[in-house]
C-alpha positions, 0 to 999 in steps of 0.5 A: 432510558437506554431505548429511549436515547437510542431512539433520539440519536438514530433521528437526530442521525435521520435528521443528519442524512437530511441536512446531507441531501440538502447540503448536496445542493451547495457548491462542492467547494464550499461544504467540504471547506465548512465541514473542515472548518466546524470541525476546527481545522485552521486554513489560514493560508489555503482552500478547497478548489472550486470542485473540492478535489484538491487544497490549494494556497491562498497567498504565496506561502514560504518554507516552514509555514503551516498552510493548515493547523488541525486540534486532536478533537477535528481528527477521525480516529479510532474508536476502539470500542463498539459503544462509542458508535451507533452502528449495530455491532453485531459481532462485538469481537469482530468489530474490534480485531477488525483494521484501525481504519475499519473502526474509523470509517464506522465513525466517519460514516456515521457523520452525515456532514462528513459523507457528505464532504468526502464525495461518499455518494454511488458512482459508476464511471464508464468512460475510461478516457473522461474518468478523472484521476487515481481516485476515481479509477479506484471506485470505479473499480469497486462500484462498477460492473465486477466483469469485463463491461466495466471498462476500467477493469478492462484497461487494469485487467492482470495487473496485480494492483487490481487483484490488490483493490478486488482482495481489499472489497472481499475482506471489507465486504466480509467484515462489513457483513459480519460486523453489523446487524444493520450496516451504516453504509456500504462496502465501497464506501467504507473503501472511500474512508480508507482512502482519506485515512493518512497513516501517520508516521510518527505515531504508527497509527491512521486518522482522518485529518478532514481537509489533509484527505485532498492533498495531492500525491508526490512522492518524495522531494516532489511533495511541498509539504508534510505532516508535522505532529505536535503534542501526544498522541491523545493531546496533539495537534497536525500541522501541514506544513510548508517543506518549500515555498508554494505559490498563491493557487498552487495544490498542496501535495504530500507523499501519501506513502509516509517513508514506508516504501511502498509501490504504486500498485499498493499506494493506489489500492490502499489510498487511490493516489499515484505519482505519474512523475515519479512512478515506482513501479513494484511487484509483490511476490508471496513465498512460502515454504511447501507443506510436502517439503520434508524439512518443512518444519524445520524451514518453519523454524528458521524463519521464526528465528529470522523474525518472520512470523506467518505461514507465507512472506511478501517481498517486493522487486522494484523497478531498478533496483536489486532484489533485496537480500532476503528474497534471495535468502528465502529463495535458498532455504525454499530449495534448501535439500539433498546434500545441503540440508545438514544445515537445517539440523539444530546445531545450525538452527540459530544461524541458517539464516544467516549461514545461506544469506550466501549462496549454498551450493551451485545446485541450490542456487540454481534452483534457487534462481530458476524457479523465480525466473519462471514464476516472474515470467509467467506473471508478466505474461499473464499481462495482455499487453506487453511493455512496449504496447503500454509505452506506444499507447503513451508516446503516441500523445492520444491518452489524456493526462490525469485520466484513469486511462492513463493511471491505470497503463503507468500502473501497468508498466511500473509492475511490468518493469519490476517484473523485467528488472527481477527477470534480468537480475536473477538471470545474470546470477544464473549466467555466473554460477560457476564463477560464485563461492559457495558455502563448501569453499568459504567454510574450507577457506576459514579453516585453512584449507584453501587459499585465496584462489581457491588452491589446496594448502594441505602440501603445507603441512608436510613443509 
């Protein structure tokens, strides 16, 4: 009886494919519009654009009015286990320790109407100037030749949000070949899911809202609208609501990032989207603690405390704005050693962290300050062009807006930035050592022994 269903579902999955060919003949606009709509999305006051790309206002819509309304059963979300899909799990372990997204994606690529609407076909784009758009730029990363003839690799080559979309497609890749017997689609396209799949703040996990997958991108107050969650988790139902008034014809945008700060290099791999008005450029640095270190384990012990868990941790340095406190902190215990190690000995353990939030002493500080100047500078020289080279390209006017052209140098230049920004700060910090209190004349201070100013009270005592 089991074989016997398997058998009728993978046809009537055969069958699917076939009404996907033939619905490939329909207008763009259209099949995605009817996909949403059977799937009991309510569009009471928006469309798809003509080439499916985009939602946009049907009527004048004011504040606070829900453009789209979507019940919990329209939602892709995730299947938990490898029985509530078709696909030929093979390794049921991995499958389930694999992402959220990665478990939706193997249910949205089993709906043929939804690979349909979501443009999930091959494509290479060869045309860096004609390419339209983040979204494109990100699959023709991944589809596209892995070597220089691509010519969107090209114009992305040293920038960190490449190797962001490359580690992506080798992870995918690995779980795609591991997971299945029989995989339901390929690597690129289960990255496409991962795009549409909008993280959903309130409830901390990702879904698939059809329709929701084309709003446009704007960072903050630059969005019209929002994602507004009603109900629980299992009963609920996504509104996309108005947060300013919107014109008849105009795109309905979102801030794809949903509050969790990330930079475009990172939004851009994970989602294939950018805010060109509002760029926040920002370079993500991995620091760990050295195995050779003779403190090593104690290091070890004192980020657990401080509630980082792993071997390494990622900051980021954004552009225009300070280093977080962290970073720095990091960076001291990296170079923590010689006459400052007393504080890793147990009797500190429980306040290390916070002891050198501060700086230790003028030589950890700056070793502390030096090695990250020069590992910022190596990044930024890595880059084939230079800031200033990216900035001409643009003010020159002979970049086409919205091509993958130019995504891909505003990509580029928000990373250097960052770069430049931790170069400068770090750098400031090095050119006032000497004007810095450290651990030694703060502890001196809480005990008495020196003034304000830095002068001996011992006299004092013989007052």
């Amino acid at each position: 009886m089991a074989t016997m269903a398997s058998t009728r579902a993978r046809q009537a999955h055969v069958r699917g494919r076939c009404r996907v060919r033939s619905a490939l003949e329909a207008t763009k606009e259209g099949r995605t519009r009817s996909w949403g709509e059977e799937r009991g999305v309510r569009i009471p006051c928006c469309t798809t654009s003509a080439d499916g790309r985009k939602i946009l206002a049907t009527k004048d819509v004011k504040r606070g009015e829900a453009v789209l309304e979507a019940s919990a059963d329209a939602w892709f979300r995730d299947p938990k286990e490898p029985q509530r899909v078709m696909a030929d799990v093979a390794d049921a372990s991995v499958w389930r320790n694999a992402p959220e997204w990665f478990r939706i994606a193997t249910s949205v690529l089993e709906d043929p109407e939804a690979r349909g609407a979501l443009q999930l076909s091959k494509a290479t784009f060869d045309d860096v100037e004609g390419a339209l758009g983040a979204f494109e730029l990100l699959l023709g990363l991944v589809e596209g030749p892995l070597d220089e003839t691509n010519p969107l690799r090209s114009a992305m080559e040293g920038t960190q949000a490449l190797a962001m979309v490359d580690a992506s497609r080798n992870r995918t890749h690995a779980l795609v070949e591991s997971a299945f017997t029989d995989a339901p689609a390929s690597t690129s396209e289960f990255l496409a899911v991962r795009t549409a799949c909008l993280d959903v703040e309130e409830s901390g996990k990702p879904a698939l809202v059809p329709l929701v997958h084309l709003a446009d991108h704007q960072r903050g107050d630059g969005a019209n609208a929002q994602l507004v969650i009603k109900g629980g988790w299992f009963g609920a139902r996504v509104q996309l609501v108005a947060t300013k008034d919107i014109s008849r014809e105009q795109s309905i945008c979102i801030d794809w990032d949903q509050g969790q700060g990330r930079g475009d290099s990172r939004l851009f791999a994970q989602h294939g989207v950018m805010d060109t008005r509002a760029p926040r450029g920002t370079f993500e640095i991995g620091l760990s603690i050295p195995e050779d270190d003779p403190f090593c384990e104690d290091k070890m012990d004192v980020l657990e405390i401080a509630g980082f868990s792993g071997e390494g941790v990622t900051f980021s340095i954004q552009e225009g704005e300070l280093p977080s406190e962290d970073l720095r902190t990091m960076l001291r215990l990296i170079h923590l050693g010689g006459t400052d190690a007393f504080l890793l000995e147990a009797l500190f353990r429980d306040q290390v962290w916070e002891l050198i939030s501060l700086p230790v002493s003028r030589e950890n500080e700056e070793m502390a300050c030096a090695s990250i100047v020069q590992a910022l500078e190596q990044a930024l020289e890595s880059y084939p062009t230079t800031f200033e080279e990216d900035f001409a390209l643009l003010a020159k006017g002979q970049v086409q807006e919205g091509s993958a052209l130019e995504i891909a140098i505003r990509l580029r230049m928000g990373e250097k930035q960052a770069l430049l920004t931790g170069i400068q700060f770090f750098n400031g910090v090095l050119d006032e050592l000497d004007e810095v209190e450290y651990y030694q004349e703060r502890r001196l201070k809480r005990l008495g022994l020196l003034n304000d100013d830095g002068g001996s009270t011992f006299e004092d005592f013989f007052r």
